[in-house]
Biopython code that builds the backbone (N, CA, C, O; Angstrom):
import numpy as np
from Bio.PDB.StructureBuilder import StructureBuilder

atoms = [
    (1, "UNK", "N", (-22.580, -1.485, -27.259)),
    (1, "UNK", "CA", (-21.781, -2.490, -27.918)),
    (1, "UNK", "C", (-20.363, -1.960, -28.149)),
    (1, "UNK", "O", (-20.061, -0.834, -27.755)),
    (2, "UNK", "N", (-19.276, -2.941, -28.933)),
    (2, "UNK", "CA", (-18.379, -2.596, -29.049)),
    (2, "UNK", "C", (-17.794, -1.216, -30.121)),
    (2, "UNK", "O", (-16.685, -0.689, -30.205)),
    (3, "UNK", "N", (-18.675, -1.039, -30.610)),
    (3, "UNK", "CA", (-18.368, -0.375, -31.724)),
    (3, "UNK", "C", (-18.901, 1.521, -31.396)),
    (3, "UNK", "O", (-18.550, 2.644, -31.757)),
    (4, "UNK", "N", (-19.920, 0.886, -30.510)),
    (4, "UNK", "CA", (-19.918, 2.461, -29.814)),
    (4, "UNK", "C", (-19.485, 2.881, -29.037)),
    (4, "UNK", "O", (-19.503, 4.097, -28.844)),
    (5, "UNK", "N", (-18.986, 2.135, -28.367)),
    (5, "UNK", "CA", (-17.448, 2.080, -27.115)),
    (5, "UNK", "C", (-16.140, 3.279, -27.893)),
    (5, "UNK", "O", (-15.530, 4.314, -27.626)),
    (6, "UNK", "N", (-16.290, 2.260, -28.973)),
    (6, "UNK", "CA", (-14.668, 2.811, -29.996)),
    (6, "UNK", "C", (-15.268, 4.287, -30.504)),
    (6, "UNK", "O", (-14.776, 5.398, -30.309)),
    (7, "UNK", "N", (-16.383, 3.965, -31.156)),
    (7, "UNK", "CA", (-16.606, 5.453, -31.111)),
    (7, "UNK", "C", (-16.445, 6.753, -30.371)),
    (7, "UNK", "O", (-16.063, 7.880, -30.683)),
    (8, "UNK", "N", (-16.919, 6.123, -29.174)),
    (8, "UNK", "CA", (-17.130, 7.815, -28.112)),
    (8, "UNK", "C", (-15.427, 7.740, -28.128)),
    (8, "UNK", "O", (-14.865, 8.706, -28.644)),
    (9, "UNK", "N", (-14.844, 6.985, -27.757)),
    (9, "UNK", "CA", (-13.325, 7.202, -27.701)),
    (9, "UNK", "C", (-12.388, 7.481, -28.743)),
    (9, "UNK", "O", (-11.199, 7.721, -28.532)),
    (10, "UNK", "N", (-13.142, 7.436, -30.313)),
    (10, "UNK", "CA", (-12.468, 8.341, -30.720)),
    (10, "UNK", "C", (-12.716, 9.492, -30.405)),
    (10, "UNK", "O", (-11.801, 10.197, -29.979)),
    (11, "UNK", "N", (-14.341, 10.116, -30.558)),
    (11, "UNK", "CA", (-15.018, 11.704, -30.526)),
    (11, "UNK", "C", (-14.813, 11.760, -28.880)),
    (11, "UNK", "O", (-15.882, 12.117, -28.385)),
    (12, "UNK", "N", (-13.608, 11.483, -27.667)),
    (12, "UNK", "CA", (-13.480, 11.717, -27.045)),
    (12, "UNK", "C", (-14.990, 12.060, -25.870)),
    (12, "UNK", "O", (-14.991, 13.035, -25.118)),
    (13, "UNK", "N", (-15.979, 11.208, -25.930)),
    (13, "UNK", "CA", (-17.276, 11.481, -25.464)),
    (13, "UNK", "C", (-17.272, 10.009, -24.689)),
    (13, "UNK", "O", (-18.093, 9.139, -24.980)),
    (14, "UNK", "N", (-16.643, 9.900, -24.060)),
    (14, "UNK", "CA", (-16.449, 8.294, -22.701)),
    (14, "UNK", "C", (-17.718, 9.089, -21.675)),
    (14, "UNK", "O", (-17.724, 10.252, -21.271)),
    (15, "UNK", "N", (-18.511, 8.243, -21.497)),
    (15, "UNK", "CA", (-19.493, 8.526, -20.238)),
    (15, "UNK", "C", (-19.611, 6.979, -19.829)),
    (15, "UNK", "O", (-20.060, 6.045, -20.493)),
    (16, "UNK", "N", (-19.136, 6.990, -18.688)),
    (16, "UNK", "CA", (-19.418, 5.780, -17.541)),
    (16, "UNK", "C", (-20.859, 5.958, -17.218)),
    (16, "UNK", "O", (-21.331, 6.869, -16.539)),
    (17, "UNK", "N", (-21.665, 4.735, -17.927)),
    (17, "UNK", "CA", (-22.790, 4.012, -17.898)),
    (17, "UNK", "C", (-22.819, 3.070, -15.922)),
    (17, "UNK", "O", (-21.845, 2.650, -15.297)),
    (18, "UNK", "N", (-23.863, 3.059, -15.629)),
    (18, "UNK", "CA", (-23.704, 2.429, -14.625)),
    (18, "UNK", "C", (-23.026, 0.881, -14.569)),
    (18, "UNK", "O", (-22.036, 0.697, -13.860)),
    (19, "UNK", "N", (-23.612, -0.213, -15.352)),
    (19, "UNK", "CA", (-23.042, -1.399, -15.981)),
    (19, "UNK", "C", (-21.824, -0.946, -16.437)),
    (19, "UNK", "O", (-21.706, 0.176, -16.929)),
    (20, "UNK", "N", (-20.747, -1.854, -16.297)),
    (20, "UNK", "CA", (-20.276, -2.234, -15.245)),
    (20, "UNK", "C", (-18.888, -1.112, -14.214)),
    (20, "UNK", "O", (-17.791, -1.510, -13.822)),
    (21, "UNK", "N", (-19.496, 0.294, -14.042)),
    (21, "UNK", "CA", (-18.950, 1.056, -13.755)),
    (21, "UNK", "C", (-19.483, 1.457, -12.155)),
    (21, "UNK", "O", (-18.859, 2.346, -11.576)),
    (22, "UNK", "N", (-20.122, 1.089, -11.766)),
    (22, "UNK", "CA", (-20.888, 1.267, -10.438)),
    (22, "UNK", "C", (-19.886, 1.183, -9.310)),
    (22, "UNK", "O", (-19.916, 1.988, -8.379)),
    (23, "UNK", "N", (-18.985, 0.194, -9.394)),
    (23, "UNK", "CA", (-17.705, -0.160, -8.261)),
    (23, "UNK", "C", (-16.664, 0.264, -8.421)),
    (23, "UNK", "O", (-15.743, -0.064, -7.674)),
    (24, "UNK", "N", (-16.510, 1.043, -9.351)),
    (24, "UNK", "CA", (-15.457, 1.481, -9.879)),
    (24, "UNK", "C", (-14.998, 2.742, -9.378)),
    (24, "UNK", "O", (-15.595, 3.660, -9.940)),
    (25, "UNK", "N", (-14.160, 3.134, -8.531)),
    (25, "UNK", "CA", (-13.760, 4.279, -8.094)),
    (25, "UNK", "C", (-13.680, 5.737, -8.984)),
    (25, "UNK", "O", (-13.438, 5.801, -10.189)),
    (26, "UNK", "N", (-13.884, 6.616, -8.290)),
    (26, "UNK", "CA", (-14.271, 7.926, -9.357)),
    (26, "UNK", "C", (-12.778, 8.220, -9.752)),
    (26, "UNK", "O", (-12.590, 8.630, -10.898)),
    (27, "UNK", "N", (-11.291, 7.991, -8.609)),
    (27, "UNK", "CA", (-9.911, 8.262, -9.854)),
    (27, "UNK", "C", (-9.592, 6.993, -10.237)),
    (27, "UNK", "O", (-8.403, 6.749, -10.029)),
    (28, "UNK", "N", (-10.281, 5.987, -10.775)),
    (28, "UNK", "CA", (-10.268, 4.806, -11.447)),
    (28, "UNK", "C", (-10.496, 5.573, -12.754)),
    (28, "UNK", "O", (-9.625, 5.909, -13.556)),
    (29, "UNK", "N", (-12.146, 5.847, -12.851)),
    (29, "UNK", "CA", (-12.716, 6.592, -13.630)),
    (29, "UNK", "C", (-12.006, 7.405, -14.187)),
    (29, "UNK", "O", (-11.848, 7.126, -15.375)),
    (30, "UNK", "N", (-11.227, 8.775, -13.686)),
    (30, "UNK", "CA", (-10.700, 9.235, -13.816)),
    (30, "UNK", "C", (-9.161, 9.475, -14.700)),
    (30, "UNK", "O", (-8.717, 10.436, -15.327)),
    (31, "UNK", "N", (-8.772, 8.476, -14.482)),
    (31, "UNK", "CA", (-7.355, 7.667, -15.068)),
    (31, "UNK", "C", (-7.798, 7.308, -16.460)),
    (31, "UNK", "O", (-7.332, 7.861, -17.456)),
    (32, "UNK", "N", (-8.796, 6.280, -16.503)),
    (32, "UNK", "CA", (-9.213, 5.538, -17.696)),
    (32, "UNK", "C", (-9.224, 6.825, -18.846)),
    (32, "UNK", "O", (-8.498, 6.938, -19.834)),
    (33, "UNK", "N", (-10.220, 7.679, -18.402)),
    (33, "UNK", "CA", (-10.364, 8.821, -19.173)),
    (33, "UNK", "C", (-9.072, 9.508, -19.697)),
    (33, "UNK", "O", (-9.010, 10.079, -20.786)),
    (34, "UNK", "N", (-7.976, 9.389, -18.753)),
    (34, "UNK", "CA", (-7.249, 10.462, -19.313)),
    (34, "UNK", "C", (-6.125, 9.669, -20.335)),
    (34, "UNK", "O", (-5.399, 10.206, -21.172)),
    (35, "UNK", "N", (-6.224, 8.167, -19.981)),
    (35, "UNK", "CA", (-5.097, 7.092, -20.518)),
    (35, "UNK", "C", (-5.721, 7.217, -21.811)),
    (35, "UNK", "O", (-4.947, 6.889, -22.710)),
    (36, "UNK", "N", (-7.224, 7.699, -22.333)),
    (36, "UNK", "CA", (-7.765, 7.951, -23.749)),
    (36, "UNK", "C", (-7.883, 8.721, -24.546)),
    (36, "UNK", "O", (-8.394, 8.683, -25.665)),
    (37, "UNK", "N", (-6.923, 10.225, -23.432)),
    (37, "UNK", "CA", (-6.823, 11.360, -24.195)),
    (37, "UNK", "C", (-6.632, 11.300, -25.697)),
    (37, "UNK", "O", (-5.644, 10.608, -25.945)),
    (38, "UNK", "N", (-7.193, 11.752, -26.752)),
    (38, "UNK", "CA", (-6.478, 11.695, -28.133)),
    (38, "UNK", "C", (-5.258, 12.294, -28.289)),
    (38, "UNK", "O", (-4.468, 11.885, -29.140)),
    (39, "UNK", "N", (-4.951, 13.431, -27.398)),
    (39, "UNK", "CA", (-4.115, 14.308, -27.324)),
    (39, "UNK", "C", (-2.659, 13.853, -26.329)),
    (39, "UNK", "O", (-2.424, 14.109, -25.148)),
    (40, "UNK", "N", (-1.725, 12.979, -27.496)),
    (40, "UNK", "CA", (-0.823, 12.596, -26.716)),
    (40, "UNK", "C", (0.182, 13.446, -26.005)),
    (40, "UNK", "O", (1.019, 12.807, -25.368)),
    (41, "UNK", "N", (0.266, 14.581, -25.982)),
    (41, "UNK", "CA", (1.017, 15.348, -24.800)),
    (41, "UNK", "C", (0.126, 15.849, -23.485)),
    (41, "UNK", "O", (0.563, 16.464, -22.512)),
    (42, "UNK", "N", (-1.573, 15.313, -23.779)),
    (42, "UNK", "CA", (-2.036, 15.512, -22.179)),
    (42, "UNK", "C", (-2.206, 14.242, -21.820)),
    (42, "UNK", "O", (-2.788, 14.128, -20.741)),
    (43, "UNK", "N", (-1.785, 12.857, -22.547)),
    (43, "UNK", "CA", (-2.041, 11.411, -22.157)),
    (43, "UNK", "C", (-1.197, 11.145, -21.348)),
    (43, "UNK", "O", (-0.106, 11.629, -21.652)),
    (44, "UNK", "N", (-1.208, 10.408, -20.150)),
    (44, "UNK", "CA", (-0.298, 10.309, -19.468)),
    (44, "UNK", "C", (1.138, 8.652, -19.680)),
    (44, "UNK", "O", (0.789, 7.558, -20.125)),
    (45, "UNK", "N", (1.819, 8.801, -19.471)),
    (45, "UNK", "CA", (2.670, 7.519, -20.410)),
    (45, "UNK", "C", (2.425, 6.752, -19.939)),
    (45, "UNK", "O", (1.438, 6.893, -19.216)),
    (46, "UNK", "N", (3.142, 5.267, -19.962)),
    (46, "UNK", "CA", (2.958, 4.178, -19.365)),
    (46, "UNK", "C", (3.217, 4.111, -18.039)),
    (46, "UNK", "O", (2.536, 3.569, -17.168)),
    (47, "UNK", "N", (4.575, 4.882, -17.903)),
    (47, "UNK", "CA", (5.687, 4.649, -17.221)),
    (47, "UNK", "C", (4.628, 6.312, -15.650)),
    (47, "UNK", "O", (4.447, 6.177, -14.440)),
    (48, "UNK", "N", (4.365, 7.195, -16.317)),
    (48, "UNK", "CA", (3.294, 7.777, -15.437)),
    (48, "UNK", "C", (2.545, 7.139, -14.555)),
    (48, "UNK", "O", (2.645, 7.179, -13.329)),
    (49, "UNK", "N", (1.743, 6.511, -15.248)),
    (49, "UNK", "CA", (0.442, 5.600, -15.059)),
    (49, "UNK", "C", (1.167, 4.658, -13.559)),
    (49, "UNK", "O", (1.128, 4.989, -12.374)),
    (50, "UNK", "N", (1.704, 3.593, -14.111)),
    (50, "UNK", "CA", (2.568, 3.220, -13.268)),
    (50, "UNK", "C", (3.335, 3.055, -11.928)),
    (50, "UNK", "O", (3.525, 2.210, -11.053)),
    (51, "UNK", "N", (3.801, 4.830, -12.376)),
    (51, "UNK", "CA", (4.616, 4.977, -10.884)),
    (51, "UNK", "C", (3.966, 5.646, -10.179)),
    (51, "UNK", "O", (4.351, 5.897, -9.037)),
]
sb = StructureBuilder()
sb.init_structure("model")
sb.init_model(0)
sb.init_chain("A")
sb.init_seg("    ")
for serial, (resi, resn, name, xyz) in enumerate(atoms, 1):
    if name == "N":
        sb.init_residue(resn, " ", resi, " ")
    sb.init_atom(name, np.array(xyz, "f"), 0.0, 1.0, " ", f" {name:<3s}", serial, name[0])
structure = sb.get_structure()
């Protein structure tokens, strides 16, 4: 649910469940994870992401 979603992403613990992550490319995956870093000098910016 939603609330354990927000959780792991605060305690930084994101694990891609198969639903609805199955089609999802592994540096899709990859990205998502790091756009959630808590740690905003290893998060990458908008303007990163982006270009």
């Amino acid at each position: 649910n939603k609330q354990r979603v927000a959780q792991a992403i605060i305690q930084s613990n994101l694990v891609f469940q198969p639903k609805p992550w199955p089609k999802v490319s592994d540096n899709a995956k990859d990205l998502v994870k790091k756009m959630l870093d808590l740690d905003p000098k290893r998060r990458p910016t908008a303007q990163e992401v982006l270009g």
